[in-house]
MARFI-144399 format. One line per 3 residues: their letters; for each residue x, y, z of N, C-alpha, C. Coordinates in steps of 0.02 Angstrom, whole numbers. Layout:
A> X,Y,Z,X,Y,Z,X,Y,Z; ...
//
This chain:
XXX> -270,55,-1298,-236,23,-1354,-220,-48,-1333; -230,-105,-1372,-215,-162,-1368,-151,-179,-1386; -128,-218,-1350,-52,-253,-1396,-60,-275,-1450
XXX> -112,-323,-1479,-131,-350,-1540,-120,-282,-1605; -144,-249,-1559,-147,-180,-1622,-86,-135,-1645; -24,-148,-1616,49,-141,-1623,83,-157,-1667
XXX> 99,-121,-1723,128,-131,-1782,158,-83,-1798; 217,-87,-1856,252,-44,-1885,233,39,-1908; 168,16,-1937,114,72,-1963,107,115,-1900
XXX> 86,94,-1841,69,117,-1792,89,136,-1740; 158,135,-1746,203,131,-1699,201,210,-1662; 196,252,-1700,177,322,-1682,115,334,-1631
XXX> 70,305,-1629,28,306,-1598,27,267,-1534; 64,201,-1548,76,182,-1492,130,208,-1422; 185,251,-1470,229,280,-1410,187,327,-1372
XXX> 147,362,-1398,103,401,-1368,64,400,-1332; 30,340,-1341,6,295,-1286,33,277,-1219; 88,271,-1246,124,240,-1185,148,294,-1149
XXX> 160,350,-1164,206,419,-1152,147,431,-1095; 89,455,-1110,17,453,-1084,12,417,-1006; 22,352,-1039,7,289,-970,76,345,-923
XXX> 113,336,-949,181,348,-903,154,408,-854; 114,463,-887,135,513,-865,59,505,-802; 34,471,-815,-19,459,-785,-9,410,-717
XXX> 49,385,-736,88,323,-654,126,359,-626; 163,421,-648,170,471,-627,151,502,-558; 84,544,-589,58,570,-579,37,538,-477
XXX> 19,478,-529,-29,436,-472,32,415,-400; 103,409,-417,152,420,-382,156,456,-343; 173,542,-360,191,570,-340,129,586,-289
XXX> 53,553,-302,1,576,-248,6,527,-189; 33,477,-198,51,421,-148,110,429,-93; 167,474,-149,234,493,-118,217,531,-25
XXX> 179,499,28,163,515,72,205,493,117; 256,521,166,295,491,219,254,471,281; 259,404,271,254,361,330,277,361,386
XXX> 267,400,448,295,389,533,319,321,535; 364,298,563,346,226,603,308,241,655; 277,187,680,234,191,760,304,207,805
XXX> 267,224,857,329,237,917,301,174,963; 363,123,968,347,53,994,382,49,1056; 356,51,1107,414,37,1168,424,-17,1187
XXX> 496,-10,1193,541,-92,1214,542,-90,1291; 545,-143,1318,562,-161,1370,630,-165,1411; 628,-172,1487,698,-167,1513,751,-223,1477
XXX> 740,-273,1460,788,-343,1408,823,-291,1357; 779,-262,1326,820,-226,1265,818,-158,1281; 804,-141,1312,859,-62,1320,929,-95,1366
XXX> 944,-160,1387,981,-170,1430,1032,-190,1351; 1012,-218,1302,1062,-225,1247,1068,-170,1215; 1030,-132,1235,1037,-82,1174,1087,-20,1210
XXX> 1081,4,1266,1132,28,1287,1192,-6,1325; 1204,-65,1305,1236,-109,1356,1247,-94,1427; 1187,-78,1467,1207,-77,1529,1157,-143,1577
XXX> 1197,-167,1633,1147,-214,1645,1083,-201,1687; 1030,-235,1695,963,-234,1707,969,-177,1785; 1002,-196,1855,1014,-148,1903,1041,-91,1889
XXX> 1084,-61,1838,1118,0,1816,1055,37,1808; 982,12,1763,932,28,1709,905,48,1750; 875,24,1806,851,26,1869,861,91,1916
XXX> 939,86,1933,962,146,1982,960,194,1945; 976,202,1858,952,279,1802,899,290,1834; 836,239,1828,768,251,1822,766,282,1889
XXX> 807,257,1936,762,312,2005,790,359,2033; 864,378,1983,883,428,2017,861,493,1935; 810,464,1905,776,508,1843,823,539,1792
XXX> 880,510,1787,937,504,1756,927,470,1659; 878,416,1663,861,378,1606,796,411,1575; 788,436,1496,709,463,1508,656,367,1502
XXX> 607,370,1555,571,314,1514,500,318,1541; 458,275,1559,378,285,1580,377,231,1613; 325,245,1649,294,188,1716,214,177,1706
XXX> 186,106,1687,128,94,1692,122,51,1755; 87,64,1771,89,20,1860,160,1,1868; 161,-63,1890,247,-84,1906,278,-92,1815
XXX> 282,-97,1783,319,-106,1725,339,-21,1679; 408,-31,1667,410,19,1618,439,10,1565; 451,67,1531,433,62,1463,475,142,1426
XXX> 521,116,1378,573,144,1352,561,186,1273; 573,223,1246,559,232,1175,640,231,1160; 673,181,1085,706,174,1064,753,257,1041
XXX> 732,288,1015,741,343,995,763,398,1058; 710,397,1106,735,450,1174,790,411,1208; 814,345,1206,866,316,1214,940,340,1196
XXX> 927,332,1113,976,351,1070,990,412,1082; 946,475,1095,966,538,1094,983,563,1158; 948,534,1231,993,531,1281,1063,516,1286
XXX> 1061,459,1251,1163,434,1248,1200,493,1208; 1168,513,1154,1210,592,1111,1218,637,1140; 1189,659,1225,1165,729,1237,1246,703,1280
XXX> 1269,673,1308,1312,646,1357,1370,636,1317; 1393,667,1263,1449,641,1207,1487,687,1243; 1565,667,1251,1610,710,1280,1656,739,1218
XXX> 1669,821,1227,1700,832,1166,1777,812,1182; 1807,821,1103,1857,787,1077,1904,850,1099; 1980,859,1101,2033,902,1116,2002,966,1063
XXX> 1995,939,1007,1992,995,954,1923,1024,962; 1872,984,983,1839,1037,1000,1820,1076,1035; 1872,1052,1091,1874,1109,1147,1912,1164,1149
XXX> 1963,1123,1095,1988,1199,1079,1966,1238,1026; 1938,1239,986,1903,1276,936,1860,1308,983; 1836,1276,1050,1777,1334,1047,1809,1392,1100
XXX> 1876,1363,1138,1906,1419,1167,1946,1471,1137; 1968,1453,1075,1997,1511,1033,1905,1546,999; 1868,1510,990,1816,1556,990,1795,1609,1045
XXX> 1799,1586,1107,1784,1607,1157,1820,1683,1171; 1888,1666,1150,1947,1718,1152,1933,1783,1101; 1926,1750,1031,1913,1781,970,1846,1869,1011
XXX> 1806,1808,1034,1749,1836,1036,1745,1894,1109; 1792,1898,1138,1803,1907,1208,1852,1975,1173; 1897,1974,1144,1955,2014,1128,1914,2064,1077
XXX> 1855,2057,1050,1808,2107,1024,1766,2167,1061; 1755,2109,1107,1714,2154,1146,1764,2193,1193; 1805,2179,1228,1870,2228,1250,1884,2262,1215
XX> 1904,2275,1152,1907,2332,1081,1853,2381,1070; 1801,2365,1105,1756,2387,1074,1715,2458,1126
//
C-alpha cells in the first residue's frame, strides 16, 4: 500500500495494512531476540590492580602463592574480569545476623535429630 493511496474511504484497509506490517516486525524481532555473550577479554596486571585495589606486588605474591585465579602466557599474565569479581564474593565475611541465623539453624536442626 502506498501513502498516496490513504484516504478517508480507505482508511479500513489501510489499518490493516499496517496491523500486518506490525505483526510481521514482530515476528522478525522476536527471531533476532538472540542473547549475545560478551567476549571474555583479559585485562592486565594495571587494571586488576584498580579493579581490586590492591597494589601491583600484593597481585604478584596472590599469583604465587595461587591465592588469585589468573593465567600465564610465557612471562605475562592475564586476568578475567568476572573470575576476579567472583573470587572477591567467595571471601565475603558474614554479618552477626548471619551467623546467627545459621546457628539457631544449626540448633533447630540438631534438637531434631536428638528427638528423634
Amino acid at each position: 500500500m502506498d501513502l498516496k493511496e490513504i484516504s478517508f474511504e480507505n482508511l479500513p484497509q489501510a489499518v490493516a495494512f499496517l496491523i500486518r506490517e506490525l505483526a510481521e516486525i514482530k515476528l522478525l524481532v522476536k527471531k533476532e531476540d538472540v542473547v549475545v555473550v560478551p567476549k571474555k577479554v583479559p585485562i592486565g596486571i594495571n587494571e586488576v590492580s584498580a579493579l581490586i585495589g590492591k597494589a601491583k606486588p600484593t597481585i604478584y605474591t596472590l599469583v604465587r602463592k595461587r591465592k588469585i585465579p589468573c593465567y600465564k602466557n610465557g612471562k605475562k599474565l592475564y586476568f578475567f574480569e568476572d573470575e576476579l569479581l567472583s573470587w572477591i564474593s567467595k571471601g565475603k565475611k558474614k554479618t552477626l545476623q548471619e551467623i546467627t541465623e545459621e546457628c539457631e539453624a544449626d540448633f533447630k536442626s540438631n534438637r531434631r535429630k536428638n528427638h528423634n
